[in-house]
Every structure is written in C-alpha cells, then in structure tokens.
N, CA, C and O atoms as a DFTB+ gen file, in Angstrom:
472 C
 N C O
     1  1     -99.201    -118.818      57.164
     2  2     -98.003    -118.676      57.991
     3  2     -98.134    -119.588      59.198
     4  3     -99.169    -119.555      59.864
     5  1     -97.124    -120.409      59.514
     6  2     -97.074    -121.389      60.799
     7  2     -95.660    -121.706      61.262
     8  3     -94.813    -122.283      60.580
     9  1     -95.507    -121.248      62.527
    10  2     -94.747    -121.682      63.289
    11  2     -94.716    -122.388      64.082
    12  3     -95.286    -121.934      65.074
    13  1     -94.109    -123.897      64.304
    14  2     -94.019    -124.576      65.315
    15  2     -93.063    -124.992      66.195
    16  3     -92.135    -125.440      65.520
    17  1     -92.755    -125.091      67.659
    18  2     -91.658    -124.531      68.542
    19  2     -91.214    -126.337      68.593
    20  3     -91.982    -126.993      67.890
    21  1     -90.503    -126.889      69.056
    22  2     -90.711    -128.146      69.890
    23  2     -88.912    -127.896      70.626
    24  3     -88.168    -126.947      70.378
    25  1     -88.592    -129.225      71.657
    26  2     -87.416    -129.033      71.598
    27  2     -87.474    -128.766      73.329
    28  3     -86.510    -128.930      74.076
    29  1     -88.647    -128.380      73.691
    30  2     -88.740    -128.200      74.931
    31  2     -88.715    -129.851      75.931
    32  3     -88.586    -130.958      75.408
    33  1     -88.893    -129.560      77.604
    34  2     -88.878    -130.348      78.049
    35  2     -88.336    -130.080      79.658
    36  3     -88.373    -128.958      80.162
    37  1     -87.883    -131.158      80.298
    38  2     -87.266    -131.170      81.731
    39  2     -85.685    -131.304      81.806
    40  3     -84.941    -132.066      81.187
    41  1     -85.379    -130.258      82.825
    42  2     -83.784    -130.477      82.886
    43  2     -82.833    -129.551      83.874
    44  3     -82.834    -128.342      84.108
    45  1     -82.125    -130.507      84.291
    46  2     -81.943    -129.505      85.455
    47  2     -81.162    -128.750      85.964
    48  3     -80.375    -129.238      85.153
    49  1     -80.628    -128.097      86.458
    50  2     -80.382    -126.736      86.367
    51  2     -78.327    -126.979      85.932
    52  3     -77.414    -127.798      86.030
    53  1     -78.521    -126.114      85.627
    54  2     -77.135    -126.165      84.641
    55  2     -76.798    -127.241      83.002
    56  3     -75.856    -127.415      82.229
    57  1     -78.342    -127.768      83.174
    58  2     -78.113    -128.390      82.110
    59  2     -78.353    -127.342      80.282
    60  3     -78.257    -126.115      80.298
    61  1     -78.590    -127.965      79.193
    62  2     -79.055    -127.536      78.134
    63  2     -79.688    -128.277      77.583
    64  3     -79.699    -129.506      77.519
    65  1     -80.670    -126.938      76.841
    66  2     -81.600    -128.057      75.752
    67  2     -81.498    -127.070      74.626
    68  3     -81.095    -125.925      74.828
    69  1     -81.860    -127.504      73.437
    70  2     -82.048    -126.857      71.982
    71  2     -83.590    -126.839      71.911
    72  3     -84.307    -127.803      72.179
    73  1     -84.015    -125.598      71.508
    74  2     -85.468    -125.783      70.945
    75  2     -85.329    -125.216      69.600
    76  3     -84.403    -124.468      69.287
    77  1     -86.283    -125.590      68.800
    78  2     -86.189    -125.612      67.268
    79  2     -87.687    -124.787      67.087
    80  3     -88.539    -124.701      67.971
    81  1     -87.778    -124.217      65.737
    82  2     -89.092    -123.193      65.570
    83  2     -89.157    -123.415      64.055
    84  3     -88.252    -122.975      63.346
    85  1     -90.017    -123.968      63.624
    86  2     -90.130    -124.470      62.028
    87  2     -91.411    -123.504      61.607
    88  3     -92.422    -123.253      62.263
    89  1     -90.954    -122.971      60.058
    90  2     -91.585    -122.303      59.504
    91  2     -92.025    -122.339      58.176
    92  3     -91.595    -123.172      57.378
    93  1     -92.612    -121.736      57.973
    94  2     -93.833    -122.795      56.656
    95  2     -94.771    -121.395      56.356
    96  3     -95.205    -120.783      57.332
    97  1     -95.078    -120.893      54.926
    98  2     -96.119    -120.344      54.444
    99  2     -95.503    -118.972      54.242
   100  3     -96.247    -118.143      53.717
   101  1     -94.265    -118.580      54.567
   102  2     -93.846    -117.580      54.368
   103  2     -92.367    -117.400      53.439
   104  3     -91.956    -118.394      52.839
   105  1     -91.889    -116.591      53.385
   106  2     -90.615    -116.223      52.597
   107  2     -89.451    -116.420      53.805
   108  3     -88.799    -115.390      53.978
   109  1     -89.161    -117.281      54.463
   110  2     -88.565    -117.832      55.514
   111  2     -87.353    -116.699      55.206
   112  3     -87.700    -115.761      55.923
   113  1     -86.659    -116.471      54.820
   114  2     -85.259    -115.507      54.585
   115  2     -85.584    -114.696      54.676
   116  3     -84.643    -114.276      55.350
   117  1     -86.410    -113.625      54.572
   118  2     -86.925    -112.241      54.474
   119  2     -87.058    -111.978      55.844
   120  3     -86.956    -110.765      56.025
   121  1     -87.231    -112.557      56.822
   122  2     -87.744    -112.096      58.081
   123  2     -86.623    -112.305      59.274
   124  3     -85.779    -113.202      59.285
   125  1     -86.768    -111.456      60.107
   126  2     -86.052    -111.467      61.853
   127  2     -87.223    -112.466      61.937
   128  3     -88.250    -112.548      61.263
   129  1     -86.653    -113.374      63.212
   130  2     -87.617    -114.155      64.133
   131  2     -87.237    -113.739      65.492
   132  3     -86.171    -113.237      65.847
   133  1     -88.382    -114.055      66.270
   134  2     -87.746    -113.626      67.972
   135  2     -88.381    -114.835      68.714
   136  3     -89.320    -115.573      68.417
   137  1     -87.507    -114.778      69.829
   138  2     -88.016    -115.877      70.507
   139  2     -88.591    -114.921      71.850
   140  3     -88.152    -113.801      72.110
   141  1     -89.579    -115.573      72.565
   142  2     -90.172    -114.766      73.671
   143  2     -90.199    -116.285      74.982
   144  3     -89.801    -117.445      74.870
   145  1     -90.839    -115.564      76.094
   146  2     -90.746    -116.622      77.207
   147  2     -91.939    -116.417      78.004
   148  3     -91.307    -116.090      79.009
   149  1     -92.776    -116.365      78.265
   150  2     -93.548    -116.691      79.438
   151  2     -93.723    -117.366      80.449
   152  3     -93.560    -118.581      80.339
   153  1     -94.123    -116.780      81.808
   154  2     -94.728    -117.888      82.988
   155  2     -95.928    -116.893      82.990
   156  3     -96.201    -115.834      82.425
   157  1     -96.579    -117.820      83.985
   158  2     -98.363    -117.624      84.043
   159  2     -98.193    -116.485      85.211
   160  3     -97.487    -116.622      86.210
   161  1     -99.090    -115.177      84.840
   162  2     -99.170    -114.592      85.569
   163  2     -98.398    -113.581      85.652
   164  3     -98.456    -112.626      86.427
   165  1     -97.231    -113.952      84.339
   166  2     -96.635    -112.608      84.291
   167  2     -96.660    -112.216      82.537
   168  3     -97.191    -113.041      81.794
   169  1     -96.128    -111.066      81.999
   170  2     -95.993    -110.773      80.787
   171  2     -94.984    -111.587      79.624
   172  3     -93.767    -111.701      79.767
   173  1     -95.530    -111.960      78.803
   174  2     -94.744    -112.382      77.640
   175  2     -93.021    -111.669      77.812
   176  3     -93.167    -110.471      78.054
   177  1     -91.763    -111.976      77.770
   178  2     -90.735    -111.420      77.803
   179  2     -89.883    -111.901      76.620
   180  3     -89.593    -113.088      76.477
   181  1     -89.400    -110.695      75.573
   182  2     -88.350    -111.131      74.612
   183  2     -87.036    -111.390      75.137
   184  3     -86.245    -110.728      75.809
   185  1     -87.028    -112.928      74.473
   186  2     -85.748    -113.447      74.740
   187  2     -84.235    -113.124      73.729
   188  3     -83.098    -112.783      74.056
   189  1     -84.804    -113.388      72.537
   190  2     -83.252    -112.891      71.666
   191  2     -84.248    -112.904      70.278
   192  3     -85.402    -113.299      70.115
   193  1     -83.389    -112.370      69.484
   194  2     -83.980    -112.194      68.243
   195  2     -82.416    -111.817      67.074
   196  3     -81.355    -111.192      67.087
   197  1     -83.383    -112.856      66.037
   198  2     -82.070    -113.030      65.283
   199  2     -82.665    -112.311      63.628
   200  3     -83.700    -112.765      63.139
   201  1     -82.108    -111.513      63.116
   202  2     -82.520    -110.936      61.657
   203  2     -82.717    -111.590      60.391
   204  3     -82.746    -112.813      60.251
   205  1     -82.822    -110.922      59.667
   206  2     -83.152    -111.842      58.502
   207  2     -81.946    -112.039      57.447
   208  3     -81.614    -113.177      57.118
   209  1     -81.257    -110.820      56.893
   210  2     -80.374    -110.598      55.912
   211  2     -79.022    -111.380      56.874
   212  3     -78.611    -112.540      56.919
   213  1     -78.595    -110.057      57.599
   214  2     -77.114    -110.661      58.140
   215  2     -76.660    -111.420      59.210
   216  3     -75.513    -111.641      59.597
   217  1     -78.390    -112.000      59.875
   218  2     -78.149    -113.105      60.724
   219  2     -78.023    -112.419      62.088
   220  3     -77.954    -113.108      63.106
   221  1     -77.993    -111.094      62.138
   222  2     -77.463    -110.359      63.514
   223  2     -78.210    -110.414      64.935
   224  3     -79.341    -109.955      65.092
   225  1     -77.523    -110.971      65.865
   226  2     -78.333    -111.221      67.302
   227  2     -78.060    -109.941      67.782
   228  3     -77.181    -109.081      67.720
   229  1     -79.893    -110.286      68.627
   230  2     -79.695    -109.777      70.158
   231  2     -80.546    -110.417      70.944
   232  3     -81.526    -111.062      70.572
   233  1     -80.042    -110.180      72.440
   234  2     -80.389    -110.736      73.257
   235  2     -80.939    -110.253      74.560
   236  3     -80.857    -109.027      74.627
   237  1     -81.505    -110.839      75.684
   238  2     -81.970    -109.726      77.140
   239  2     -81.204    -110.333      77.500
   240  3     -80.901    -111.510      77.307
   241  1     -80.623    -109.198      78.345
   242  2     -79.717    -109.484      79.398
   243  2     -79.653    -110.746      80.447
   244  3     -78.763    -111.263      81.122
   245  1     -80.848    -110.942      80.268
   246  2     -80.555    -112.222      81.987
   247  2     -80.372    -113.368      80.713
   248  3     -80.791    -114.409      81.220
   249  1     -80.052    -113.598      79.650
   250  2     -79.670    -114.930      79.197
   251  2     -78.137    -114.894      78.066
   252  3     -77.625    -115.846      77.478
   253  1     -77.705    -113.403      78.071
   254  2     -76.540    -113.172      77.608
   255  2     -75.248    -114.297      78.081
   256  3     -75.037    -114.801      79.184
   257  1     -74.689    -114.415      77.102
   258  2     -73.462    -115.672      77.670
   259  2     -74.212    -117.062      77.842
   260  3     -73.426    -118.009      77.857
   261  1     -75.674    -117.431      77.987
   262  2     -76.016    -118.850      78.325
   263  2     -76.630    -119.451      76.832
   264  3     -76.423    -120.545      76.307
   265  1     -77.508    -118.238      76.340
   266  2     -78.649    -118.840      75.191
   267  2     -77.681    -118.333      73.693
   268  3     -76.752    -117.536      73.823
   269  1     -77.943    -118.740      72.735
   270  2     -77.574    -118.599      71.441
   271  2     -79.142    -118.848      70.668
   272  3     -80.107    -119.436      71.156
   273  1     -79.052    -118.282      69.494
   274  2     -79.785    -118.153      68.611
   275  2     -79.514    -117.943      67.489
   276  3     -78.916    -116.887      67.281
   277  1     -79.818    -118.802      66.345
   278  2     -79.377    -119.041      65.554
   279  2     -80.648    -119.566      64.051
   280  3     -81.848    -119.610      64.320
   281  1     -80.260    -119.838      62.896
   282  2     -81.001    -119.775      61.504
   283  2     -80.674    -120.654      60.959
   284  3     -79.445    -120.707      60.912
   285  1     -81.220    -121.552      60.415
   286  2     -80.838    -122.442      58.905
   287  2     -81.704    -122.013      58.131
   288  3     -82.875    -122.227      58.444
   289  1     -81.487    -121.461      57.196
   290  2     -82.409    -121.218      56.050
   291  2     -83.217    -122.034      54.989
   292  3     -84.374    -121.958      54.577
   293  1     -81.964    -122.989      54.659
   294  2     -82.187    -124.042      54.134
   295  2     -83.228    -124.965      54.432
   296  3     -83.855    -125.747      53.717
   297  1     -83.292    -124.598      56.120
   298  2     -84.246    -125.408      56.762
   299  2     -85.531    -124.918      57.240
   300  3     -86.521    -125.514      57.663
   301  1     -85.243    -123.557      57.049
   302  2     -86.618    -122.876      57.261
   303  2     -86.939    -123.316      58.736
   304  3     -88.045    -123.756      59.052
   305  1     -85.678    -123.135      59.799
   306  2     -85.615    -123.285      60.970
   307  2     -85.257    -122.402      61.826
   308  3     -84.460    -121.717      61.185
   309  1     -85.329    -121.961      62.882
   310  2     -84.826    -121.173      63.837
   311  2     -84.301    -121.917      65.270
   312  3     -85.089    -122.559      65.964
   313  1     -83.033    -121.769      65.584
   314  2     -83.031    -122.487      66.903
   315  2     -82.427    -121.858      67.935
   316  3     -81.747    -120.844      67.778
   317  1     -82.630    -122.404      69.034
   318  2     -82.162    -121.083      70.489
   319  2     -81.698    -122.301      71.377
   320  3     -82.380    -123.176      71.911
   321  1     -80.292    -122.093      71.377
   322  2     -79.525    -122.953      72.347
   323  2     -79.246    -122.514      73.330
   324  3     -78.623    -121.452      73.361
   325  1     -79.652    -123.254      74.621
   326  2     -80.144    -122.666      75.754
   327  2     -78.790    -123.647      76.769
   328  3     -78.722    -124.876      76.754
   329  1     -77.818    -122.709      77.589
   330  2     -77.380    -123.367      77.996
   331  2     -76.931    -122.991      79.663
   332  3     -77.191    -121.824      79.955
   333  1     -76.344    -123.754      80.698
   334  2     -76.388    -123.395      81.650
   335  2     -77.558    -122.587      82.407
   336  3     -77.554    -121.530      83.039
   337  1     -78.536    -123.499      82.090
   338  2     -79.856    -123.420      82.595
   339  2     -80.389    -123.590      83.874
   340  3     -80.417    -124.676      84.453
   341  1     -80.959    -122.173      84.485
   342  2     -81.177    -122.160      85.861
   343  2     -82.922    -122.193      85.969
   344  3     -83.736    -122.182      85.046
   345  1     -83.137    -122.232      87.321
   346  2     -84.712    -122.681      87.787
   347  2     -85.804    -121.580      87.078
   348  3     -86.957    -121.847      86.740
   349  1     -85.016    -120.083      86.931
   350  2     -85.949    -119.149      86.746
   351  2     -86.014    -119.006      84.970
   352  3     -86.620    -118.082      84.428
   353  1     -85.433    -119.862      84.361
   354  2     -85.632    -119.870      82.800
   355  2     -86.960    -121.187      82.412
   356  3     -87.244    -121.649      81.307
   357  1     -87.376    -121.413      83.342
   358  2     -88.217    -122.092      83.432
   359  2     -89.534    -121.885      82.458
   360  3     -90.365    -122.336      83.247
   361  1     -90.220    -121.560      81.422
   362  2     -91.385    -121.128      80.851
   363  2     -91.678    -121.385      79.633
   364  3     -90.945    -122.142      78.997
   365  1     -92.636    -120.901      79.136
   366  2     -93.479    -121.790      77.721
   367  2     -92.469    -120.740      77.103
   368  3     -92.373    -119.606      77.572
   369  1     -91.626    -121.236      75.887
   370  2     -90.902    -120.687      74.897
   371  2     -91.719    -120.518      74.029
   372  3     -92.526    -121.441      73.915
   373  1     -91.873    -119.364      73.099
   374  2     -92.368    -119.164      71.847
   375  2     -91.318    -118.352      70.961
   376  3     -90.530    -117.461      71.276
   377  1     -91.670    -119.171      69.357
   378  2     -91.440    -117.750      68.292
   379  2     -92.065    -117.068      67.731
   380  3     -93.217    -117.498      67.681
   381  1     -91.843    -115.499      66.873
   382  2     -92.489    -115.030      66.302
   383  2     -92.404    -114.660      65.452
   384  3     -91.255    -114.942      65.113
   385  1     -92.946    -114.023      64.547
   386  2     -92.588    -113.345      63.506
   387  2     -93.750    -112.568      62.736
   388  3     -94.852    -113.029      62.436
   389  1     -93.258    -111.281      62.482
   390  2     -94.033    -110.059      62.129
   391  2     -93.799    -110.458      60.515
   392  3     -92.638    -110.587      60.127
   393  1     -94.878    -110.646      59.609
   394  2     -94.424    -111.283      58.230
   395  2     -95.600    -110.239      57.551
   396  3     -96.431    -109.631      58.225
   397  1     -95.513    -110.190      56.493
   398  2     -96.197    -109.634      54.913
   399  2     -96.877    -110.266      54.434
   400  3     -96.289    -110.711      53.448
   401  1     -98.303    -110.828      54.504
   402  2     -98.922    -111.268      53.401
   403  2     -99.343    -110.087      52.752
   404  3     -98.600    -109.266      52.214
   405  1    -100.897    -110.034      52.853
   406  2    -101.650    -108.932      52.107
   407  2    -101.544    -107.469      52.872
   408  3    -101.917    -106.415      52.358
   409  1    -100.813    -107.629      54.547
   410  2    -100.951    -106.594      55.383
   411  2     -99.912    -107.388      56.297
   412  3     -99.749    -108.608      56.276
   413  1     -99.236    -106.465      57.106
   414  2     -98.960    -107.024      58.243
   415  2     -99.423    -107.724      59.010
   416  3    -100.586    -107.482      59.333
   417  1     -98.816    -108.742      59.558
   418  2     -99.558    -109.613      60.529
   419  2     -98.473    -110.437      61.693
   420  3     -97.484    -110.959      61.179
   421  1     -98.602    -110.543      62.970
   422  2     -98.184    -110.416      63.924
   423  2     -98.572    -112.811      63.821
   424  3     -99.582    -113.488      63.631
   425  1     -97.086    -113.137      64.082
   426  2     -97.691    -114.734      64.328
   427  2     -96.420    -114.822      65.240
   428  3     -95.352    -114.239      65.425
   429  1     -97.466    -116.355      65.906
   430  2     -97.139    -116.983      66.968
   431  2     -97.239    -118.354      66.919
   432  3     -98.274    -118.925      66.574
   433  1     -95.936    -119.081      67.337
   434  2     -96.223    -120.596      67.601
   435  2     -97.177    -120.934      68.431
   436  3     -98.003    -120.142      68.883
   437  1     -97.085    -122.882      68.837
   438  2     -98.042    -122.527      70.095
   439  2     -97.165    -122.948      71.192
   440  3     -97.677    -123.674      72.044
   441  1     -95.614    -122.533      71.355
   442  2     -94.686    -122.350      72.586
   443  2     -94.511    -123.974      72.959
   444  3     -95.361    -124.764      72.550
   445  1     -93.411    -124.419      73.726
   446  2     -92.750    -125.438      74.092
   447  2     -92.572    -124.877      75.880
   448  3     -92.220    -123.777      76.306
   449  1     -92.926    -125.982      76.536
   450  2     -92.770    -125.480      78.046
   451  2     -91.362    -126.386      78.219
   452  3     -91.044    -127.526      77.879
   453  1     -90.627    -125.196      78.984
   454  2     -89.140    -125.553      79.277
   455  2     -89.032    -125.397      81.079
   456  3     -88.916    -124.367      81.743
   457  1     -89.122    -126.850      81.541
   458  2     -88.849    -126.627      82.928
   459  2     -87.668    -127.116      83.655
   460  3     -87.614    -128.338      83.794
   461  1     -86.585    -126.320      84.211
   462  2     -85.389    -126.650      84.825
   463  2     -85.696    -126.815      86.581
   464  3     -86.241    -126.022      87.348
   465  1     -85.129    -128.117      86.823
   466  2     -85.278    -128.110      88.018
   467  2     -84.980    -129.535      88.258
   468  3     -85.171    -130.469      87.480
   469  1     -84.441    -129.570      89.550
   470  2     -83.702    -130.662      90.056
   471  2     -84.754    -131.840      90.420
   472  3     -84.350    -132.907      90.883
C-alpha cells in the first residue's frame, strides 16, 4: 500500500492550489480516503474525507466553502482543492487510508507542505 501527496507549495493568501494523493497496492475503490493537516507542535487535524462507494464528503469546519475533495478512480487519485487560502491553512498535508490486507492497517503518505503567505 502507498500513498503519495504532491501538489503542495507557496501561495498567497487568497490564492489556490490542488494537491493530488496517488494510490497504488490497494483496491483503490473500496476505500474512504481522508486528508489530514499538520503544523509542528500541534496535533495531526482531519481535514475532509471523501468515501468510497458514493463519493460522499465531509469536511471540518474551518475549511467548509474553501476546500473540495474529490476521487478519480480511474486514476487511483484523490484530490483536495484548496481554495481562498489563508495564512493559518498553512501545513504539511497528508492522506490516509485505513485499508485490508491480511489485517487492518492504518497508512500514510509522506504529506506535501502547503505554505500561504504574502
């Protein structure tokens, strides 16, 4: 199982960026993915999370109305369109996904740092 984030970068505030989360080794359709956020020093925070079957979002509140999240299957992609971007969305983006091999198992990209600022 591997996830890799990219898509990140610099930009400043009110702008947007797309980050992308590519997936590989698993049954890519079968699963919710979530996206999470970190800064240093504080706790991992879920950002939105999108399902597996009917595609259904949700989201935390402080990025409702700005971020979207979204699936290509085809592509065995996940992407989170991030828009009207302020200073405090600033942090290493990651995805995840709770998948089935032989047991449950808990994976993680290795995150895209997203910094807004003038």
């Amino acid at each position: 199982v591997q996830l890799v984030e990219s898509g990140g970068g610099l930009v400043q505030p009110g702008g947007s960026l797309r980050l992308s989360c590519a997936a590989s080794g698993f049954s890519f359709s079968s699963y919710g993915i979530r996206w999470y956020r970190q800064v240093p020093g504080k706790e991992r925070e879920l950002v939105a999370t999108i399902s597996s079957t009917s595609g259904s979002t949700n989201y935390a509140d402080f990025v409702k109305g700005r971020f979207t999240i979204s699936r290509d299957n085809a592509k065995n992609t996940v992407y989170l369109q991030m828009n009207s971007l302020k200073p405090e969305d600033t942090a290493v983006y990651y995805c995840y996904a709770r998948v089935w091999t032989s047991t449950w198992g808990d994976y993680w990209g290795q995150g895209t740092q997203v910094t807004v600022s003038s």
